[in-house]
Backbone as a printed PyTorch tensor [residue, N CA C, xyz], in Angstrom:
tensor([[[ -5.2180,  12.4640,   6.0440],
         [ -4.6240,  11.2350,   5.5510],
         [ -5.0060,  11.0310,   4.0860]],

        [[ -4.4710,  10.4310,   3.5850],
         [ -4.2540,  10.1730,   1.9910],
         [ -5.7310,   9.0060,   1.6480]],

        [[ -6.1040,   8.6580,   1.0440],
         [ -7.0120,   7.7470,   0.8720],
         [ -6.8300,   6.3510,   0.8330]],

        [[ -5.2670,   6.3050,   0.2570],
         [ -4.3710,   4.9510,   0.3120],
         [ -4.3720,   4.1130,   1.4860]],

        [[ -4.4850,   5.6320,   2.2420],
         [ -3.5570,   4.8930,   3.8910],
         [ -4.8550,   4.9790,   4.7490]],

        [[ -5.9670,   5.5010,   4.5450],
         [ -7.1040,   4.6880,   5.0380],
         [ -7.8840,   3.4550,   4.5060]],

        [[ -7.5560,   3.2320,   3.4770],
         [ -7.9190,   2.0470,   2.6880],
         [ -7.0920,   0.9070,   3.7750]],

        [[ -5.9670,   1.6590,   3.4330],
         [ -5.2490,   0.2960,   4.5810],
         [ -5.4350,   0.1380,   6.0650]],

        [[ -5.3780,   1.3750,   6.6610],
         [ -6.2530,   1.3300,   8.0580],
         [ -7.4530,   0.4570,   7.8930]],

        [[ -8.2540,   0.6950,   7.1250],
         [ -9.4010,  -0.2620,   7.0320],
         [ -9.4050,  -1.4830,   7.3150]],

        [[ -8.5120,  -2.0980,   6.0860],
         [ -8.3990,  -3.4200,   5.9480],
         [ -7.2510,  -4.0540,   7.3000]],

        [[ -6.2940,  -3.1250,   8.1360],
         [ -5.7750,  -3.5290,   9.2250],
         [ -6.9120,  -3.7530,  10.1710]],

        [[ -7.9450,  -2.6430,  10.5170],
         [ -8.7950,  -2.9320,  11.3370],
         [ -9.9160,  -4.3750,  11.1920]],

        [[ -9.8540,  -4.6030,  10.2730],
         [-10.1650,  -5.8040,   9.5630],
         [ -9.9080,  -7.3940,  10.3230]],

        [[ -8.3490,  -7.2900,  10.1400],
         [ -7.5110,  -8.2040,  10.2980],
         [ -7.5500,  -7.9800,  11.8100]],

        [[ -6.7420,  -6.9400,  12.4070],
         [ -7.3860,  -6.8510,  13.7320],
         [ -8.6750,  -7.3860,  14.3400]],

        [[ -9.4600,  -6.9380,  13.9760],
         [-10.9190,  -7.5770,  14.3870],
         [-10.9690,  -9.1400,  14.4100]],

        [[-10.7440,  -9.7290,  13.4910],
         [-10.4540, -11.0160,  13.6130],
         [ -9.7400, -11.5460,  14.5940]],

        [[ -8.7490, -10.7500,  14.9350],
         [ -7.7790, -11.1040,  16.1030],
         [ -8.8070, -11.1320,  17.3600]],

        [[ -9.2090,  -9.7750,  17.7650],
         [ -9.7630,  -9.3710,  18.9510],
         [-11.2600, -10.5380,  19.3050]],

        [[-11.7800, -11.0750,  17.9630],
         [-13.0170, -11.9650,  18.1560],
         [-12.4380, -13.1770,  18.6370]],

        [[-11.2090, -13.8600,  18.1410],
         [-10.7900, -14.7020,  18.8890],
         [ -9.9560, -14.3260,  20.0080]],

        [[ -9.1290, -13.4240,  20.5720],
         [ -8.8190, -13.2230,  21.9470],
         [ -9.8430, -12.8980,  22.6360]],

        [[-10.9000, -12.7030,  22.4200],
         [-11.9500, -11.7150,  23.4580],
         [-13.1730, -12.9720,  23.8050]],

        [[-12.9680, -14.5900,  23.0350],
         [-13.7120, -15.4900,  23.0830],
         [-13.4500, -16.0600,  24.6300]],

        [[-14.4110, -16.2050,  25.3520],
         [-13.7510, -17.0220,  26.6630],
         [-13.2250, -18.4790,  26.0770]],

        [[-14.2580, -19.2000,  24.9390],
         [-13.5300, -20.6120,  25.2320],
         [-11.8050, -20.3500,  24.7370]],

        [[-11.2830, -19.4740,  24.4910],
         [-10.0220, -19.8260,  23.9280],
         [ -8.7980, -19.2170,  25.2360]],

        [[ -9.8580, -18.7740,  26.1500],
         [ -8.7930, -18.5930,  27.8810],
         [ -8.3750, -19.7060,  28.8480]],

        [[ -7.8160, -19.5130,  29.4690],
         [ -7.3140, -20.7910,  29.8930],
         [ -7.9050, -20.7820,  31.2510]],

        [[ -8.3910, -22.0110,  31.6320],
         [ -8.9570, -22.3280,  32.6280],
         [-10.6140, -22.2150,  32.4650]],

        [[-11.0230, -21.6670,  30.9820],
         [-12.4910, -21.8080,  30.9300],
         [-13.2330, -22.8890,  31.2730]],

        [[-14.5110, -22.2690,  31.9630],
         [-15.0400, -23.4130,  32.4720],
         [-14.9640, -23.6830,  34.2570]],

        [[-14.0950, -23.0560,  34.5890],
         [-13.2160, -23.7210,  36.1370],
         [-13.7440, -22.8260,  36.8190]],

        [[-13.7400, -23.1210,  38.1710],
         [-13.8080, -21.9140,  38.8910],
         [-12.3180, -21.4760,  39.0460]],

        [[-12.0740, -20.2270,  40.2790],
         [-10.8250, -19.8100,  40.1760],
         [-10.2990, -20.5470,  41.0280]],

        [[-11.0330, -21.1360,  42.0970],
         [-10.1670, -22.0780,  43.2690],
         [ -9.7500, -23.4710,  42.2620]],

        [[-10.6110, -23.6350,  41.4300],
         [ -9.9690, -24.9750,  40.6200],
         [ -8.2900, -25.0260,  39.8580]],

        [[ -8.6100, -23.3370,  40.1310],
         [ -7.2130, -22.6090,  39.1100],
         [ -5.5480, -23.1160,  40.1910]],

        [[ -4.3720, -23.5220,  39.3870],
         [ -3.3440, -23.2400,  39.7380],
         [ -3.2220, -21.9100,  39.7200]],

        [[ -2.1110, -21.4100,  40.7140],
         [ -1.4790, -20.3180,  40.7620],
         [ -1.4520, -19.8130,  38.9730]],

        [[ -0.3490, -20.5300,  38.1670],
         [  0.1670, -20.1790,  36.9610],
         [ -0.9770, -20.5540,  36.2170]],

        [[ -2.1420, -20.9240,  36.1730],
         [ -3.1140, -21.2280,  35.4320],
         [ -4.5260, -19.8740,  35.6660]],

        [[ -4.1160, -19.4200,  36.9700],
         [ -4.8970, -18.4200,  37.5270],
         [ -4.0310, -16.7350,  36.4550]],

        [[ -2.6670, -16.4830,  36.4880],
         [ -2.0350, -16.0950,  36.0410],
         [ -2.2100, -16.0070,  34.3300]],

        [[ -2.1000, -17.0470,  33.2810],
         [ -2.5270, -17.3280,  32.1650],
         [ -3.8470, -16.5500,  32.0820]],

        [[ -4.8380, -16.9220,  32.7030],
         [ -6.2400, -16.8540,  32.6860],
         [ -6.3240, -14.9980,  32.5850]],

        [[ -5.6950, -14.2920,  33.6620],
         [ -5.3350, -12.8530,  33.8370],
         [ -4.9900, -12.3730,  32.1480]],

        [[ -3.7600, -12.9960,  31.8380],
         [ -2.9930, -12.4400,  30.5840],
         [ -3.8630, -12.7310,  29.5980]],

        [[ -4.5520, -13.5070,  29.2300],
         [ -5.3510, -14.2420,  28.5610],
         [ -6.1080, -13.1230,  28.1590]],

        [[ -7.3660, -12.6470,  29.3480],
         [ -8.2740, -11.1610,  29.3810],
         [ -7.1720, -10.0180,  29.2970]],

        [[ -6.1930,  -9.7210,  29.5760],
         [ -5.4790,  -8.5430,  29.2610],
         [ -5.6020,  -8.4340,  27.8570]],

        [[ -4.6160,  -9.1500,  27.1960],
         [ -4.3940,  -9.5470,  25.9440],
         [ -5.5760,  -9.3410,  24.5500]],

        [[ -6.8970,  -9.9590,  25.1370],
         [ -8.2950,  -9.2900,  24.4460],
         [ -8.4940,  -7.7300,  24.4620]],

        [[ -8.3020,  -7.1730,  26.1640],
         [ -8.7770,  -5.6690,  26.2680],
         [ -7.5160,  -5.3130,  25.1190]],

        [[ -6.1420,  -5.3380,  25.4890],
         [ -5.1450,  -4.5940,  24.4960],
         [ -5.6490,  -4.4970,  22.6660]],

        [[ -5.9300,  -5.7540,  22.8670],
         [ -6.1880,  -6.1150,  21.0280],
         [ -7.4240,  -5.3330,  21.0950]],

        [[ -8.0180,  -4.8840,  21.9390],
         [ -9.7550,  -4.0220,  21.1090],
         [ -9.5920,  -2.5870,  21.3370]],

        [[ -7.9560,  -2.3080,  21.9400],
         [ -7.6290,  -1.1640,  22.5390],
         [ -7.0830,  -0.5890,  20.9680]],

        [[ -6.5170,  -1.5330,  20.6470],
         [ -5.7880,  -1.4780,  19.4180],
         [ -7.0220,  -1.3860,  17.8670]],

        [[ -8.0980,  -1.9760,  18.1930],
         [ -9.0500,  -1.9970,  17.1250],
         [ -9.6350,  -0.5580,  17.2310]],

        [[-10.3160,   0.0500,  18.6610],
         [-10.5890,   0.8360,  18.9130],
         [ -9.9050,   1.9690,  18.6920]],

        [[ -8.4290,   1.9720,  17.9890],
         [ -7.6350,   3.3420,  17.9900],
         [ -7.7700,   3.2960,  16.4770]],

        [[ -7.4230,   1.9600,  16.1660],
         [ -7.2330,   2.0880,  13.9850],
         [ -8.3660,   2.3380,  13.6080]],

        [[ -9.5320,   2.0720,  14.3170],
         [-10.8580,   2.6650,  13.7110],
         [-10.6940,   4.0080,  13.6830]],

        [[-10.5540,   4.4750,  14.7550],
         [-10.6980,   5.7040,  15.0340],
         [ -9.8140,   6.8680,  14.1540]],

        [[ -8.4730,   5.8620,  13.8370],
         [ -7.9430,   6.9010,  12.9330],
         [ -8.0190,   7.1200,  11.4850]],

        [[ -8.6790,   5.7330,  11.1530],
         [ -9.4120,   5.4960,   9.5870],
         [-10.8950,   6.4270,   9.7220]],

        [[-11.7920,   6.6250,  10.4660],
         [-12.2020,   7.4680,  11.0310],
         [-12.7300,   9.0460,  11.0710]],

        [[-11.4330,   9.4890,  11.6440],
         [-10.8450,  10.9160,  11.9030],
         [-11.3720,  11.7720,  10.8420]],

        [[-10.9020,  11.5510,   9.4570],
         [-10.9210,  12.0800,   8.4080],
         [-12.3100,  12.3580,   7.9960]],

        [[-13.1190,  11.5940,   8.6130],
         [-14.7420,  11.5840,   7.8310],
         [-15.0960,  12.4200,   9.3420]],

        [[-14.8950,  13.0570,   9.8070],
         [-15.4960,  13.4250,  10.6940],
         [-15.7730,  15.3720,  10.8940]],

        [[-16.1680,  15.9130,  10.6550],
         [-16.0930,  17.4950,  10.5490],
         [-14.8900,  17.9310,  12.0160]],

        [[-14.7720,  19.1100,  11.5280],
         [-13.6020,  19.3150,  12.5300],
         [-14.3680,  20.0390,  14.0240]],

        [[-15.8450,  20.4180,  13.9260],
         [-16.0370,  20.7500,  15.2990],
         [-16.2850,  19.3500,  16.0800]],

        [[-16.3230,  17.9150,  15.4750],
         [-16.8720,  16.9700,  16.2400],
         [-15.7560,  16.2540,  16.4410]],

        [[-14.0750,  16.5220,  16.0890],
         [-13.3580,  15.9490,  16.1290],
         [-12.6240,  16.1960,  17.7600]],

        [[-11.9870,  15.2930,  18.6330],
         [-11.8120,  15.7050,  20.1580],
         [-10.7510,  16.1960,  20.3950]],

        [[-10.7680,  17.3700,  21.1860],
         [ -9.2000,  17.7800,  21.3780],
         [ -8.0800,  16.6090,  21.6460]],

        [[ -6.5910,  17.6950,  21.9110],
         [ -5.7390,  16.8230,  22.2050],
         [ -5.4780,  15.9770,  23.3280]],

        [[ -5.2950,  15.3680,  23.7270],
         [ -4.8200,  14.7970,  24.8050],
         [ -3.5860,  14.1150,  25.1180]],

        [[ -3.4090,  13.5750,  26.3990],
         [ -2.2520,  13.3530,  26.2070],
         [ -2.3610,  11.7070,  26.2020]],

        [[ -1.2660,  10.7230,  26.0470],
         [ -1.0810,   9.6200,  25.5960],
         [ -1.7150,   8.3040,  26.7430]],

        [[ -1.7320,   8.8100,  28.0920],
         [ -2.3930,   7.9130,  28.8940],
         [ -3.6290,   8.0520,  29.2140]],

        [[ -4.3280,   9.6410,  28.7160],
         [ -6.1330,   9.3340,  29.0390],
         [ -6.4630,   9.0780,  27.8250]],

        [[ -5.4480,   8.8920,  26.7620],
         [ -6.4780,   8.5020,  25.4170],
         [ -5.8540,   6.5760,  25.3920]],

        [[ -4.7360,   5.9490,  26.5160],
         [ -5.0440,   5.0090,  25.9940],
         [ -6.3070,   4.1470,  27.4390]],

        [[ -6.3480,   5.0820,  28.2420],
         [ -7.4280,   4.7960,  29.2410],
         [ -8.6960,   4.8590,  28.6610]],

        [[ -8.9010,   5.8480,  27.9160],
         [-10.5280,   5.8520,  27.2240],
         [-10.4320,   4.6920,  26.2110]],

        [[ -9.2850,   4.0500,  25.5440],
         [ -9.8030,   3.2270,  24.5370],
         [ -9.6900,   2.2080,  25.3920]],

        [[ -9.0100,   1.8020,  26.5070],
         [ -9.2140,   0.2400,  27.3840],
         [-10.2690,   0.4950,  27.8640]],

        [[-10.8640,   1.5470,  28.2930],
         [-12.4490,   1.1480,  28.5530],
         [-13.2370,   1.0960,  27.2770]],

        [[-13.2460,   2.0350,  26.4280],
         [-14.2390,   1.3090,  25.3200],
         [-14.1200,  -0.1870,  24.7200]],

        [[-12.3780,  -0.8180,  25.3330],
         [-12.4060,  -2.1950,  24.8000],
         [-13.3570,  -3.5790,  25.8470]],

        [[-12.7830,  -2.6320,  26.7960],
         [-13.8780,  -3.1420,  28.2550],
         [-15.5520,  -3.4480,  28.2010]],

        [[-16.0740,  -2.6240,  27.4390],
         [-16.9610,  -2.6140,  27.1950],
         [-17.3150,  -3.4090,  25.7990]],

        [[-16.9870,  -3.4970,  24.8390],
         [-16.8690,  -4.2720,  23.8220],
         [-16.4510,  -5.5720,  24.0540]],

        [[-15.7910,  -5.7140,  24.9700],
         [-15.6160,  -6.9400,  25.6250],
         [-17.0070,  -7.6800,  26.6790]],

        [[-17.2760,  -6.8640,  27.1530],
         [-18.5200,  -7.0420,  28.0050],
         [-19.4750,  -7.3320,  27.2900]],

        [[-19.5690,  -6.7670,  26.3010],
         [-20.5960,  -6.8920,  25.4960],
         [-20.7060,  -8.6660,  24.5060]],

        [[-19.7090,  -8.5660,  24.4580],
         [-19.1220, -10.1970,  24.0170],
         [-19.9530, -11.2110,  24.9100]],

        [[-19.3170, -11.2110,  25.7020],
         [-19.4370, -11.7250,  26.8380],
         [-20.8730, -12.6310,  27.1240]],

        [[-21.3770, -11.2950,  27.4530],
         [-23.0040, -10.9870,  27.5250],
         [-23.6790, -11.6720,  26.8290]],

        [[-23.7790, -11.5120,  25.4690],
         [-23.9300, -12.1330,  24.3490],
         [-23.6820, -13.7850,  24.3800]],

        [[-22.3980, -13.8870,  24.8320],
         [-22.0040, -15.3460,  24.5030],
         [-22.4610, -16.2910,  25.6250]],

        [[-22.6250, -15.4880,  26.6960],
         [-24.0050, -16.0970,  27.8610],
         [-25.0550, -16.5160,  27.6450]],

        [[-25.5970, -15.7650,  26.7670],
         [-26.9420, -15.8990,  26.8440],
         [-27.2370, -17.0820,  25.4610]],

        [[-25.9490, -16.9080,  24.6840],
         [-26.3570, -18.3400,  23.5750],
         [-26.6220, -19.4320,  24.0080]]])
């Protein structure tokens, strides 16, 4: 990649990140606070899309890093190919976990 266009990967992952800190916040899900029996059906539903919506956005942080990234990386440490659903399975779990890690964190404040 050109240097231009990781400069800008950068600064997307950036902007991204910002995104993913506020989707990945519980107070900004719906029904925080509740239990799930307190939940409506469609409020139980929200609450689902709500956590989807965080994992996708860190799925998405987790790939633009990676391809701003790539370039700094020597080519024996770089990972073969794969195909398009175990590489977007490995980044929903690394968002899973980055999410967890949130989480965790925001417990214990």
């Amino acid at each position: 990649m050109r240097k231009d266009q990781i400069e800008r990967l950068n600064v997307l992952a950036e902007e991204i990140g910002d995104v993913f800190l506020h989707d990945a916040s519980p107070d900004n899900w719906t029904g925080n606070g509740l239990k799930q029996s307190e939940l409506t059906k469609d409020e139980r539903g929200d609450a689902y899309w709500c956590r989807k919506v965080a994992i996708q956005t860190g799925s998405l942080l987790a790939r633009v890093l990676d391809l701003a990234e790539r370039d700094n990386r020597s080519l024996d440490t770089k990972m073969p190919e794969e195909d398009a659903d175990s590489e977007i399975n490995r980044y929903e779990k690394k968002a899973k976990e980055l999410l967890k890690g949130i989480q965790d964190r925001a417990r214990t404040a």
